[in-house]
C-alpha positions as CSV (number, residue, x, y, z in Angstrom):
1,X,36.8,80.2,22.9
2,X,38.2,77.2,25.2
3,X,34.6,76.0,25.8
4,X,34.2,75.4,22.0
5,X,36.9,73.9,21.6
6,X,36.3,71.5,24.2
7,X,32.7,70.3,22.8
8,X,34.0,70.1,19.6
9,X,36.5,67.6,20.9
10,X,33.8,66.0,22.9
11,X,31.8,65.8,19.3
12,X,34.5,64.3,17.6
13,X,35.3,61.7,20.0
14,X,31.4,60.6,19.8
15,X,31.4,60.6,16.3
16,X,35.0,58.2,16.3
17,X,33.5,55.8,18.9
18,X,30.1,55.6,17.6
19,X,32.0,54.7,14.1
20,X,34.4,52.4,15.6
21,X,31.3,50.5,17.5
22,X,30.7,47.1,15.4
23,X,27.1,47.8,14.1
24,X,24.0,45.4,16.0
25,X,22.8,43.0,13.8
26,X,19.4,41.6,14.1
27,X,18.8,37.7,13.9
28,X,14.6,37.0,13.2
29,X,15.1,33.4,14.0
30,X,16.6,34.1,17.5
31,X,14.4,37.3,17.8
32,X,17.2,39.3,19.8
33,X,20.0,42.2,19.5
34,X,23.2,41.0,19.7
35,X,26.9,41.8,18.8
36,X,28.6,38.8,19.5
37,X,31.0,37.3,17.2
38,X,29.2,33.5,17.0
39,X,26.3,35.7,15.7
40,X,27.8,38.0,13.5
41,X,29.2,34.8,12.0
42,X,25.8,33.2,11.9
43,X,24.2,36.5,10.3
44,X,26.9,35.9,7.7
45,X,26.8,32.6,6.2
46,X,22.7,33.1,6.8
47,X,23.3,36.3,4.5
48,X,25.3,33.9,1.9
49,X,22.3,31.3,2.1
50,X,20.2,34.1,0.8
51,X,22.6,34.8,-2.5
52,X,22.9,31.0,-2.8
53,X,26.6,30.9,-2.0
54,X,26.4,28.0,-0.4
55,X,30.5,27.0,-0.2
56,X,30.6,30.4,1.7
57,X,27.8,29.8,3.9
58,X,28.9,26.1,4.9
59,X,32.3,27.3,5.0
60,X,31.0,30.1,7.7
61,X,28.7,27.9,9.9
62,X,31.4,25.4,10.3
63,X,33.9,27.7,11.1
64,X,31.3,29.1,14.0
65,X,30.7,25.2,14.7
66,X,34.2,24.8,15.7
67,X,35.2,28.3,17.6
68,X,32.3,28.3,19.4
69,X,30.5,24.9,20.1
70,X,28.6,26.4,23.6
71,X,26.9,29.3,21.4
72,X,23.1,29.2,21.4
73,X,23.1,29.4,17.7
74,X,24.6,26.1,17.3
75,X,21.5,24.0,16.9
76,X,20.4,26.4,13.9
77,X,23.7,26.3,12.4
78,X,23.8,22.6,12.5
79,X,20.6,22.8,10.6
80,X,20.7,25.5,8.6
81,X,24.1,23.1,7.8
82,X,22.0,20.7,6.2
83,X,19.6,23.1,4.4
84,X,22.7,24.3,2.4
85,X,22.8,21.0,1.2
86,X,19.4,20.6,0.5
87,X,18.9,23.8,-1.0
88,X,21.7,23.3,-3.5
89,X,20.6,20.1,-4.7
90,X,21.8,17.1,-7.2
91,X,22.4,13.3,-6.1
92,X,25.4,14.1,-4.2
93,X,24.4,17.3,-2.1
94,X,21.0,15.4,-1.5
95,X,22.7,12.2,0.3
96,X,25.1,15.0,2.3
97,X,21.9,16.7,3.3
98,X,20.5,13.5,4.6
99,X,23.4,12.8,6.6
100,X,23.8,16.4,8.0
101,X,20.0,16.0,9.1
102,X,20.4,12.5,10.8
103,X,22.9,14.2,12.9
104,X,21.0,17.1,14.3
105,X,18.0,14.6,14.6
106,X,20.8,12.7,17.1
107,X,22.3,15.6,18.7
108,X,19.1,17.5,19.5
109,X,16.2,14.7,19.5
110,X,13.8,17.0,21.4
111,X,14.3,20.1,20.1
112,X,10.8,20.9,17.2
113,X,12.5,21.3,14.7
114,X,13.7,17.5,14.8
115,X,10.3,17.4,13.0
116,X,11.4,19.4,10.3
117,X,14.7,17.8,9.6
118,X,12.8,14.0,9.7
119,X,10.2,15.8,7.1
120,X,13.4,17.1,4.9
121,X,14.9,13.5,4.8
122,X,11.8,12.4,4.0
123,X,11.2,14.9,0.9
124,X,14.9,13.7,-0.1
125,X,13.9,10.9,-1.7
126,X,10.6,11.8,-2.7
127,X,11.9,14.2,-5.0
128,X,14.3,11.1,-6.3
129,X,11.1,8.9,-6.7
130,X,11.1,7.7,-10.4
131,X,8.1,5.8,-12.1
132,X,6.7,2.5,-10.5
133,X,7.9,0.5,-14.0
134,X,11.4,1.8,-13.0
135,X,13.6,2.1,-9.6
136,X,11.8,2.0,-6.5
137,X,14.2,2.3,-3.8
138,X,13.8,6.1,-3.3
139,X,9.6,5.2,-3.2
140,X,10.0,2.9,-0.6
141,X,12.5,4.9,1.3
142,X,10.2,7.8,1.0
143,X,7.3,5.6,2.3
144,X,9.6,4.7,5.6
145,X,10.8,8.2,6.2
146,X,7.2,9.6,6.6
147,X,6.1,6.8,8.7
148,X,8.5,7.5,10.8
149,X,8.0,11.2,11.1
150,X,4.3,10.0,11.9
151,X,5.2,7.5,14.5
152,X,8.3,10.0,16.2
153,X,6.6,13.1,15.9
154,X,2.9,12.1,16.2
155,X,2.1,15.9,17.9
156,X,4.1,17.7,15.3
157,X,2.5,20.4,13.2
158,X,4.1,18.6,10.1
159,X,1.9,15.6,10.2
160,X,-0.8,16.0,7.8
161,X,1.6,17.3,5.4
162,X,3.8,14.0,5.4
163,X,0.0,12.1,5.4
164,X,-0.6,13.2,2.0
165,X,2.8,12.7,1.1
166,X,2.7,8.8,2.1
167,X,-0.3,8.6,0.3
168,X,1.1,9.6,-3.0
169,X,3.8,7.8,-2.3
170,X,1.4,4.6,-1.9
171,X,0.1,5.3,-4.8
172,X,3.1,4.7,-6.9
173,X,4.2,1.7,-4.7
174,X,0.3,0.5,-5.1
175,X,0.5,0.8,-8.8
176,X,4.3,-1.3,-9.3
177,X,2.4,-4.2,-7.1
178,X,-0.3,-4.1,-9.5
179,X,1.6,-4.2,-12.5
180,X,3.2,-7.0,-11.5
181,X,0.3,-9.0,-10.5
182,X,-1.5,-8.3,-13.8
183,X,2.5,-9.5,-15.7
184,X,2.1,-12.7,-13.5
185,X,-1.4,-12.9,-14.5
186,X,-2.0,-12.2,-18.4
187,X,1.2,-14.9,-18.0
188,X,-1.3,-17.4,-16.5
189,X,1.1,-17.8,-13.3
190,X,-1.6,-17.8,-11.1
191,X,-0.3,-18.2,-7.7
192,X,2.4,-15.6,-8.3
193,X,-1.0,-13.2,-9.4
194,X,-2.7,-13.9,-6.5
195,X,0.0,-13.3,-4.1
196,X,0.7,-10.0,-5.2
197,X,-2.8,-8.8,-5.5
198,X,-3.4,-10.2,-1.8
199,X,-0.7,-7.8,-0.8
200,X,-2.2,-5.2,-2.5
201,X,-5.1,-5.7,-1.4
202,X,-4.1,-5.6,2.3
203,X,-1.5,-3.3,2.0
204,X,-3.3,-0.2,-0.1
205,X,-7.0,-0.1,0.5
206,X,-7.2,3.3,-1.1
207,X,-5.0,2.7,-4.6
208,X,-6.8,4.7,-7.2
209,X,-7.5,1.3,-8.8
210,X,-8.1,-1.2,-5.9
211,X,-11.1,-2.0,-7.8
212,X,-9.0,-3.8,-10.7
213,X,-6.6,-5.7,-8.6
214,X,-9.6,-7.1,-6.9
215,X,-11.1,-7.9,-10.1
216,X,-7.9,-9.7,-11.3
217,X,-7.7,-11.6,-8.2
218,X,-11.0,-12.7,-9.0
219,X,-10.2,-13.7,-12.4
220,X,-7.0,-15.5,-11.1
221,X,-9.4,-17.5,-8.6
222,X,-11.4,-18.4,-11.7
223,X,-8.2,-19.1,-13.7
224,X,-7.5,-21.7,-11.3
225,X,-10.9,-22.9,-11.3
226,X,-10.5,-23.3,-15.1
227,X,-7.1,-25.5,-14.7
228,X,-8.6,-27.9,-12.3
229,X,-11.9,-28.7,-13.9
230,X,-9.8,-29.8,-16.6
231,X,-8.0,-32.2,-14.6
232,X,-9.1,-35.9,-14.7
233,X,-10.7,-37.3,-11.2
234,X,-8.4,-41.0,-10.3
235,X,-10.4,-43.7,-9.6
236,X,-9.3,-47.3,-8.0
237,X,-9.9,-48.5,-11.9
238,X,-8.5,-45.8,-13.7
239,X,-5.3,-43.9,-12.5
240,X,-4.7,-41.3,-16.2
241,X,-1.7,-39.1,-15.9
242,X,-2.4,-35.9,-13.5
243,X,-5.2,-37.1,-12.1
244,X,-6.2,-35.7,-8.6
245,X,-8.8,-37.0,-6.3
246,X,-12.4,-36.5,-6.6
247,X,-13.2,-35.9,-2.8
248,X,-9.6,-33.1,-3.2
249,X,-10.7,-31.6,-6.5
250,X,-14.1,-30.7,-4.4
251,X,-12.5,-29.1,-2.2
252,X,-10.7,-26.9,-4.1
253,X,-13.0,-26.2,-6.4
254,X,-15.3,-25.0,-3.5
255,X,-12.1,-23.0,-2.0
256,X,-11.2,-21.6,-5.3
257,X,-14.7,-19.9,-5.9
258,X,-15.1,-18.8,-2.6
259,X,-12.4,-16.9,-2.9
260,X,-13.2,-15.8,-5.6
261,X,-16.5,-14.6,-4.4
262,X,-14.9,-12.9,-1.7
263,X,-12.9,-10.9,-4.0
264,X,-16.1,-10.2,-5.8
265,X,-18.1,-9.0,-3.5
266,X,-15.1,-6.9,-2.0
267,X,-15.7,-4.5,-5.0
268,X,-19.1,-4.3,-4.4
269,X,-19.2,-3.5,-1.0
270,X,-15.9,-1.3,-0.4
271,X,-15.5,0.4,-4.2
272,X,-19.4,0.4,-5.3
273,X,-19.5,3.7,-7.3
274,X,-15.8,2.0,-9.4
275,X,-16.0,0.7,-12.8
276,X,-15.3,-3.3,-11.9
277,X,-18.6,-2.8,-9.9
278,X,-20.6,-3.7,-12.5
279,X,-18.5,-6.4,-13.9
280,X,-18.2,-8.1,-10.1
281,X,-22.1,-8.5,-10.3
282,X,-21.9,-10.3,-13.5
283,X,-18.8,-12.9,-12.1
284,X,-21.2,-13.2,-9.0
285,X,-24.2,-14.0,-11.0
286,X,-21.9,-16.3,-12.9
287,X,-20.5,-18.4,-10.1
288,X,-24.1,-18.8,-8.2
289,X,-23.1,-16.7,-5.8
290,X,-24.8,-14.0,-3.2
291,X,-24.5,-10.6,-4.5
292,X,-24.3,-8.3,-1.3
293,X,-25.5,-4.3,-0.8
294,X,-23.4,-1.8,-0.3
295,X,-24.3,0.1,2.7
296,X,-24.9,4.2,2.5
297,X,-21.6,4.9,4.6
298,X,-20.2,2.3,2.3
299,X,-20.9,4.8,-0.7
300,X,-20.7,8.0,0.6
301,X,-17.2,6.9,1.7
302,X,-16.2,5.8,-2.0
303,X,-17.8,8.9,-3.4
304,X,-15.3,11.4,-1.2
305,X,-12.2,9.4,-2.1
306,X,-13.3,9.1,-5.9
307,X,-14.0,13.3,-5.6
308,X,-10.6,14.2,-3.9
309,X,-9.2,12.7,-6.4
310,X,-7.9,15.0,-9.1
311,X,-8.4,14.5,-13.0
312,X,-5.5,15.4,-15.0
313,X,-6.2,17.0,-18.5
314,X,-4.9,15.2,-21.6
315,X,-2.1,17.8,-22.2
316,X,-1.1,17.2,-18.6
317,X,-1.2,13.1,-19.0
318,X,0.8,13.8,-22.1
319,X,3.2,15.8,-20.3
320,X,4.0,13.5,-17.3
321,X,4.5,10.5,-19.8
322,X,7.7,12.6,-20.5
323,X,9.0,13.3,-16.9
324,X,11.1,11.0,-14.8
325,X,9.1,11.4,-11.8
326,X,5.7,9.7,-11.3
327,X,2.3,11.5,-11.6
328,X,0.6,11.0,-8.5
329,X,-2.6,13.3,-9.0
330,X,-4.9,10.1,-8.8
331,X,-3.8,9.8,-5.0
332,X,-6.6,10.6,-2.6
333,X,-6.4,13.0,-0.4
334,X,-8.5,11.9,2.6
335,X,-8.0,9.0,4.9
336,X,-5.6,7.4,6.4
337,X,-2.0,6.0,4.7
338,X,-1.5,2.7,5.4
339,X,1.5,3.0,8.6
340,X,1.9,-0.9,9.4
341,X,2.2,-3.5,6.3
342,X,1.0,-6.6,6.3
343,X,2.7,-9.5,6.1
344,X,3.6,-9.9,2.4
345,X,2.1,-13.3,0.5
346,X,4.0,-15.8,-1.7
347,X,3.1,-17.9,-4.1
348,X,4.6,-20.8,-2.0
349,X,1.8,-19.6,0.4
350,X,-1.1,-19.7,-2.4
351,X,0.0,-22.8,-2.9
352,X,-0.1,-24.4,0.7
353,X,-3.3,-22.5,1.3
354,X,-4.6,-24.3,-1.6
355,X,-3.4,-28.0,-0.7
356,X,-4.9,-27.4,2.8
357,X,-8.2,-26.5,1.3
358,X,-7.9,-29.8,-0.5
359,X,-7.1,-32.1,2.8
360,X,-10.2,-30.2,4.6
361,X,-7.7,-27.7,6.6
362,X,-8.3,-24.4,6.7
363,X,-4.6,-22.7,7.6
364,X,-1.5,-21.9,5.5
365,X,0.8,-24.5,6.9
366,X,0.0,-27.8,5.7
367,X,1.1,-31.4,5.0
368,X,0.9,-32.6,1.7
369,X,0.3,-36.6,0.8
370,X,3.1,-38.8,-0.2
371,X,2.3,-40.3,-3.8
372,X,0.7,-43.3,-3.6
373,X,-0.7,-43.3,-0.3
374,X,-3.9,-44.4,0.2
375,X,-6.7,-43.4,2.6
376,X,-6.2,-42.7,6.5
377,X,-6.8,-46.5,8.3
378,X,-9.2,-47.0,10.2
379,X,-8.6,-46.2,13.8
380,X,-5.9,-43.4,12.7
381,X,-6.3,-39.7,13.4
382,X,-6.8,-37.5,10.2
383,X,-3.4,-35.2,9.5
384,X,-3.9,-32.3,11.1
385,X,-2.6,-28.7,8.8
386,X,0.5,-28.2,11.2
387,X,1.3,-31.5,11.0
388,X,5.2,-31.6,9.4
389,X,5.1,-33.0,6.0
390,X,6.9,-36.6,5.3
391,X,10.7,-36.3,3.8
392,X,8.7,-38.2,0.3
393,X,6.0,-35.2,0.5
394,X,5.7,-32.8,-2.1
395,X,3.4,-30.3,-4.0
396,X,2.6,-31.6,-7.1
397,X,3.1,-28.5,-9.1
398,X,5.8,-25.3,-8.9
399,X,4.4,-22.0,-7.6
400,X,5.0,-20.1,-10.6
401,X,2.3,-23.0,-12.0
402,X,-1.1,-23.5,-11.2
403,X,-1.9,-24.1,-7.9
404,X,-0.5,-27.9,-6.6
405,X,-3.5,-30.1,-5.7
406,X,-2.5,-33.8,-3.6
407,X,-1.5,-36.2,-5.5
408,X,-3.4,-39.2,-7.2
409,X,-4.8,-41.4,-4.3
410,X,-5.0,-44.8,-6.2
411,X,-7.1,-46.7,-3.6
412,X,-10.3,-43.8,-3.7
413,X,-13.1,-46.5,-4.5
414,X,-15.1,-45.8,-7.5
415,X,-18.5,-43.7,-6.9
416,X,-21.0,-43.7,-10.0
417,X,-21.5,-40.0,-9.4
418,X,-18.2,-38.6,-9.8
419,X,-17.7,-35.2,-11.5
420,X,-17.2,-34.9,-14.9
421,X,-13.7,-33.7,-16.1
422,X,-15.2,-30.5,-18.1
423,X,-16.2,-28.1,-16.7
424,X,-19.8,-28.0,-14.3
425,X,-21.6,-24.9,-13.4
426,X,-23.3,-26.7,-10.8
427,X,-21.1,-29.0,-9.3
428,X,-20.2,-25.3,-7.2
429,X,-21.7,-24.2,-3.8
430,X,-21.0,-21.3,-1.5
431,X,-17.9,-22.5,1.1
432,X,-20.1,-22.2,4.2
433,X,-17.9,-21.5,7.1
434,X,-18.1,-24.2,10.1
435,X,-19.9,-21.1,12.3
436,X,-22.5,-20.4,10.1
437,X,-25.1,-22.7,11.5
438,X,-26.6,-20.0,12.9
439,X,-26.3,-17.3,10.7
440,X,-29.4,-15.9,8.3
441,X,-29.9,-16.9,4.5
442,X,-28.4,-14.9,2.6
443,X,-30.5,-12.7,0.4
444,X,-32.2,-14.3,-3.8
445,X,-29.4,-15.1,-5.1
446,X,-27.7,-13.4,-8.6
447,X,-30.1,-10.5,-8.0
448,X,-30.1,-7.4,-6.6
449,X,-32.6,-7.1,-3.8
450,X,-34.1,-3.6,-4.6
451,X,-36.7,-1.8,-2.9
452,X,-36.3,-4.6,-0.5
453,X,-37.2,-4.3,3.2
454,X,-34.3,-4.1,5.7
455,X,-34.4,-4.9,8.7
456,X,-31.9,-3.3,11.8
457,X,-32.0,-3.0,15.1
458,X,-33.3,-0.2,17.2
459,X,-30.0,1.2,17.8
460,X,-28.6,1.2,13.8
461,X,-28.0,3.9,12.0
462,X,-29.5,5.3,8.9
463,X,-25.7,4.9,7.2
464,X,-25.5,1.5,7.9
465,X,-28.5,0.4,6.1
466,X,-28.5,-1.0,2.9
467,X,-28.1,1.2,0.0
468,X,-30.9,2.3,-2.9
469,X,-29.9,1.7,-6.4
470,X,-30.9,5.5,-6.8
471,X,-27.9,6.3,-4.6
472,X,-25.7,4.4,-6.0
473,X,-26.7,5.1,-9.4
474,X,-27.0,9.2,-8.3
475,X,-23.7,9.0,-6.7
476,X,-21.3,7.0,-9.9
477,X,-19.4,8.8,-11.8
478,X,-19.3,8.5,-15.1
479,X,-17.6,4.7,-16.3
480,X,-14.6,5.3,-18.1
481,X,-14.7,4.1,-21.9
482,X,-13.5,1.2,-22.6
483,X,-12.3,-1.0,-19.9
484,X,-9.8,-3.0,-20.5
485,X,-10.9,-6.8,-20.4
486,X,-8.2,-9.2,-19.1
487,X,-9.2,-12.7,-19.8
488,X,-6.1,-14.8,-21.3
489,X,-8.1,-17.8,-21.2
């Protein structure tokens, strides 16, 4: 009788302890068994994550912050911190987030998941990216973010994911630069056009329609062309009002359609299988110039990007024309984002370049002649383009005008073939560079050289050889119905 007494004692006290025993929790983050308070309290708010009460669980994790700041669970609780933030949402809880992330990012630099807190900041403001007509601060921010998650983190696992993020965020960045060039344009404020579509043109090679800012740059180029075949040549007889000089106005004519030409054949030879494609042949042909072949790699290249492209349905074009943020389903999905930009161009810049053109110089920086000088004396070097400009200098235009040319030189003698003030088709030749002495004649000009022989070297590959018409024709997609056609003059 006294032996079951005593293991029915023994029984109960097992039962008591075993009660009284706090109960193991198990953590699948830290992937171990514990009991110890900083965990139980980490279990805890992580619990209130999960039910979305996220005053309790920031309440919880702080309070573990500050009792225990030597626990191993303080790095997750610092992060999972600013995921309560994050996961809440709104303008306000969004900027807290960002902050709470910058702060593990500083605390624990090395740690992975630094990665993961610089892609969060990141997706911070690319879910506050609006539409490129409207705010862009959170688009640009965006853009920075992933570059530097790309640059930091270059081994992380969370690359290509912020890759294809930056490139939709290009895309809307890409597509507020070329609204604003085409403003600037339809506006006949040529130099302010041509700066921004430069920029674009550096900047976003693979903008869903590179192909049109390339083909407005053209047309800029030729709306400048327009502007200064209108303008009267001076002569030491006749002086009228605006008159520029004949020996200048050469010059920039030349300039003006070589780079236009350039911007031409840049849609021919990068963006073959676009719709401008087509349309650069004809401005080619037009302007006397070379029309160049696409290569095969050339079009293979612009046939993936056009087919990772995806083509919304009308009810889904429809849709987005209602939502704040930006549709971005016309981003590619292949390449490489742009992670250095170029340095941007201004119209002040358009303008220089287009004075140095007309002195003979070739760079950005120029000087510009004083009114009423005559030409250089005999004996006296010619003005070099990083010469500093005279205190009476000036360009004879603004930038938001056409593009300044040097002023009225009053002592040109009088030739008897001068060019005529309208306009002359053929008073226009290809800008030959100065080290093209050597190089082969380009190809029958304004016409496509098919079936033509090519000839490469032994060690050239089958994708760098010219393209057939059959694959370029085999390859285009259909052309989109009717293109717009932006000619204001």
């Amino acid at each position: 009788m006294l032996r079951r007494i005593k293991i029915s004692l023994f029984v109960l006290l097992l039962v008591v302890t075993v009660a009284c025993t706090n109960k193991k929790v198990s953590n699948p983050i830290a992937s171990v068994d514990s009991k110890q308070p900083d965990k139980v309290l980490f279990d805890k708010a992580m619990d209130a994550m999960k039910h979305n009460r996220y005053d309790v669980a920031r309440l919880t994790l702080q309070t573990m912050i500050n009792t225990y700041p030597d626990s191993e669970y303080i790095a997750r609780a610092k992060l999972s911190l600013a995921d309560s933030w994050y996961d809440e949402g709104g303008t306000a809880s969004l900027a807290q987030a960002e902050a709470e992330y910058n702060d593990f990012k500083t605390f624990f630099p090395n740690m992975p998941e630094a990665a993961e807190a610089q892609l969060k900041i990141a997706n911070i403001h690319y879910e506050q990216m609006e539409k490129p007509d409207r705010d862009f601060t959170h688009a640009l921010r965006a853009e920075e973010e992933y570059r530097n998650l790309i640059s930091e983190f270059p081994d992380s696992k969370l690359v290509p994911e912020a890759k294809k993020k930056l490139l939709q965020v290009q895309e809307v960045v890409a597509e507020r630069e070329f609204e604003v060039g085409k403003f600037y344009y339809l506006r006949q404020s040529y130099p302010a056009a041509i700066a921004r579509l430069r920029t674009l043109e550096d900047r976003f090679p693979l903008y869903s329609k590179a192909d049109e800012g390339l083909y407005l740059l053209g047309q800029s180029y030729e709306g400048e062309l327009k502007i200064l075949r209108a303008r009267p040549s001076c002569t030491a007889f006749n002086v009228p009002k605006g008159c520029i000089n004949e020996t200048a106005k050469s010059n920039m004519l030349q300039d003006f359609t070589k780079h236009a030409a350039d911007a031409y054949s840049r849609i021919i030879t990068r963006y073959p299988l676009m719709d401008r494609a087509d349309d650069a042949k004809k401005r080619l042909a037009d302007l006397k110039m070379p029309i160049p072949r696409p290569t095969k790699a050339e079009v293979a290249q612009n046939k993936a990007e056009i087919d990772s492209r995806k083509d919304n349905t009308m009810v889904a074009k429809v849709m987005h024309s209602f939502a704040k943020h930006p549709d971005v389903s016309s981003a590619v999905t292949i390449g490489e984002p742009t992670l250095v930009d170029s340095q941007p161009m201004s119209p002040s810049d358009v303008v220089r370049e287009a004075n140095a053109a007309a002195v003979g110089g070739g760079g950005k920086s120029v000087s510009v002649e004083a009114v009423g000088s005559g030409p250089v004396p005999a004996g006296e070097a010619a003005p070099r383009s990083d010469t500093p400009a005279p205190d009476a200098a000036a360009p004879a235009t603004s930038p938001d005008a056409s593009a300044s040319a040097p002023p009225a030189d009053n002592s040109a003698p009088p030739t008897s073939d001068a060019a005529p003030a309208a306009a002359d088709p053929n008073e226009l030749k290809p800008n030959v560079a100065a080290d093209s002495a050597t190089a082969p004649a380009p190809q029958q000009v304004n016409e496509i050289q098919s079936g033509a022989a090519t000839t490469t070297s032994a060690g050239t590959s089958e994708a760098d050889q010219p393209a057939d018409d059959k694959d370029i024709s085999s390859s285009k997609p259909k052309k989109k119905k009717g293109l717009e056609k932006l000619n204001p003059f």
